[in-house]
N, C-alpha and C positions, 0 to 999 in steps of 0.2 A: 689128314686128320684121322686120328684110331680112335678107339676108345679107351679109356684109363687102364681096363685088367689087361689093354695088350699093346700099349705104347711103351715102345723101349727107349733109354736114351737116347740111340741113333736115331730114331724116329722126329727127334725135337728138331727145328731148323730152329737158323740165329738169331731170330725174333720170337720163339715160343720160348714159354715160361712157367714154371711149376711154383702154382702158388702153396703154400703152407700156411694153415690157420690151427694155432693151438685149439682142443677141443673143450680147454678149461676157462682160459681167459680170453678168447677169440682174435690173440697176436694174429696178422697174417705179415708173411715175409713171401715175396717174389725172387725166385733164386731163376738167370738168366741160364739158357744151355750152355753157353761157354762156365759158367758156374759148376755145374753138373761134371761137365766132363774134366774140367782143369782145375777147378779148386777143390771139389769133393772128390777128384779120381775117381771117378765109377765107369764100369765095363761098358762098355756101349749096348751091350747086350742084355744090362739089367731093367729090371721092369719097374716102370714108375711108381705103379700100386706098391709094391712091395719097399717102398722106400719108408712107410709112414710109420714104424717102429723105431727107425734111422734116428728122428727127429726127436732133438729136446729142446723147448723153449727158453729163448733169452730174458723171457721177462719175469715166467712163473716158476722157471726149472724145472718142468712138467716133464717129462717124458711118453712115450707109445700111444698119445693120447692125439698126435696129429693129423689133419683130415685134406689130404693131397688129391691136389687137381691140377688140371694143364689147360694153363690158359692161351692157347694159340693162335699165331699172328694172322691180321686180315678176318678172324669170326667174329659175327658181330657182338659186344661188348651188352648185357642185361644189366644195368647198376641194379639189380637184388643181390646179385654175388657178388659184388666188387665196392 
């Protein structure tokens, strides 16, 4: 488990997950590692931070305004963030 400015994709195992919550209408979407690497094609070696410009939302059409986290398998689960 890293922290967000220095987890790369290769860093995700098959049960971690990068959640995305719009910063305007509070959509959140859970995109799986196999996600990451097979449906968005990203380097393994890109950096999860830097992904949140990436993202435009489904519901509001928002864009740059995403707020990316990694939510990883087996830590314990706070329902404040989730």
């Amino acid at each position: 488990m890293k922290m967000l400015y220095e987890a790369r994709v290769r860093d995700l195992g098959p049960e971690d997950q990068v959640k995305v919550q719009c910063g305007r209408c509070l959509h959140v979407v859970l995109i799986p590692q196999v996600g990451m690497v097979q449906g968005m094609r990203l380097a393994p070696d890109t950096l999860i931070a830097s992904l949140e410009d990436r993202f435009r939302c489904r519901k509001c059409d928002t864009k740059g305004s995403a707020i990316v986290t990694i939510v990883w398998a087996g830590a314990p689960v706070n329902p404040a963030y989730h």
